[in-house]
Kinemage of the C-alpha trace (Angstrom):
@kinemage 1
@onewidth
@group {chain A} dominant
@subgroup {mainchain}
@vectorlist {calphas} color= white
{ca unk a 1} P 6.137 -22.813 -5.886
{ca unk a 2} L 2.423 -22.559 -4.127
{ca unk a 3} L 2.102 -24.664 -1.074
{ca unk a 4} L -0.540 -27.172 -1.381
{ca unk a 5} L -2.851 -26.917 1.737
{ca unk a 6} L -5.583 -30.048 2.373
{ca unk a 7} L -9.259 -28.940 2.824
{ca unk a 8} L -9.416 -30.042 5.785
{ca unk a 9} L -6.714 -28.247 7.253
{ca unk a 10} L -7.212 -24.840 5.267
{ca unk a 11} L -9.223 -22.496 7.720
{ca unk a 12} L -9.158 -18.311 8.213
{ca unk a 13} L -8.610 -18.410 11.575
{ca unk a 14} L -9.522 -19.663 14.690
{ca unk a 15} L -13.171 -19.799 16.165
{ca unk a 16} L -13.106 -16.843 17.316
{ca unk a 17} L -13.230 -16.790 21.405
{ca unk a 18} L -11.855 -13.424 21.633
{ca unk a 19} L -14.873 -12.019 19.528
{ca unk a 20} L -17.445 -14.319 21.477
{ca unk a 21} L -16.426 -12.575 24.575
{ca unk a 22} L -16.286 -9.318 23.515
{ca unk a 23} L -19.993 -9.978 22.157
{ca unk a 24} L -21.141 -11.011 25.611
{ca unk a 25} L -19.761 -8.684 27.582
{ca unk a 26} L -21.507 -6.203 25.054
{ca unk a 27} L -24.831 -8.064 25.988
{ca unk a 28} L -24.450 -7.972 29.312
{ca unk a 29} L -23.627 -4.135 29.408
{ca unk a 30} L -26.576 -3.473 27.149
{ca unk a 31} L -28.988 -5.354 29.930
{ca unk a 32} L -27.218 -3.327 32.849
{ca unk a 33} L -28.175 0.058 31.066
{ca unk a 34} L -31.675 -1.188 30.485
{ca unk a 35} L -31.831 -2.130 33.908
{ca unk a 36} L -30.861 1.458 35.209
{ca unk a 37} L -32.964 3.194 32.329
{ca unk a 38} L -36.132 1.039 33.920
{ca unk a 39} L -35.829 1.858 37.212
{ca unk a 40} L -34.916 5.585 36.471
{ca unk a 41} L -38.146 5.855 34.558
{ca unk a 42} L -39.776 4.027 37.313
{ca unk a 43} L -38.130 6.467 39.858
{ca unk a 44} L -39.219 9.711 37.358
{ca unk a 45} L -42.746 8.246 36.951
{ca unk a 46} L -43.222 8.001 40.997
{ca unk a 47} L -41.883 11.268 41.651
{ca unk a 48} L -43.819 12.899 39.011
{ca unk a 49} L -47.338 11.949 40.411
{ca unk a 50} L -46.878 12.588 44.009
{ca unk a 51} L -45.606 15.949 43.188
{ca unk a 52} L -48.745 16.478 41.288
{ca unk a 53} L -51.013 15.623 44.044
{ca unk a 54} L -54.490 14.683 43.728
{ca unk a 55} L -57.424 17.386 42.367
{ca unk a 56} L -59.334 19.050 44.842
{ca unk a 57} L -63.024 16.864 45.172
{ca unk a 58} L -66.573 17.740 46.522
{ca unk a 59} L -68.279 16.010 48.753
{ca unk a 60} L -69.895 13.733 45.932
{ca unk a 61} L -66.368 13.081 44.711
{ca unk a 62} L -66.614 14.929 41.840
{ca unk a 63} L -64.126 17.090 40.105
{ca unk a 64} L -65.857 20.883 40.535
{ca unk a 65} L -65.737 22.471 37.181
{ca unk a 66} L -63.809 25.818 36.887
C-alpha cells in the first residue's frame, strides 16, 4: 500500500547547505586566481617595457629615421 505524504511535507531534500558552500568556496577561488593572473600581467607588462628601454632621440626629440 503507497504511503500518503501531505504537500506540505513532501520535499527532495534539504536546502542544500552543503552545495551553497561548495559554490562559494568555488567563487572565492575563482577571485584568488584572478587576483594572481592581474598582478602577474601587471608584473609581465612592467618588466617588459623597462627591458625595452626608450629609442635613441635627437636633440629636437625626434625619433632619427633609419
Amino acid at each position: 500500500m503507497p504511503k500518503i505524504v501531505p504537500e506540505d511535507k513532501a520535499r527532495q531534500g534539504r536546502w542544500g547547505w552543503h552545495t551553497f558552500r561548495i559554490l562559494i568556496a568555488a567563487l572565492l577561488l575563482a577571485f584568488i586566481a584572478w587576483g594572481i593572473a592581474e598582478i602577474y600581467g601587471n608584473m609581465i607588462d612592467k618588466t617588459s617595457t623597462t627591458e625595452q628601454g626608450e629609442l635613441p632621440r635627437n636633440e629636437q626629440g625626434e625619433i632619427p629615421k633609419g
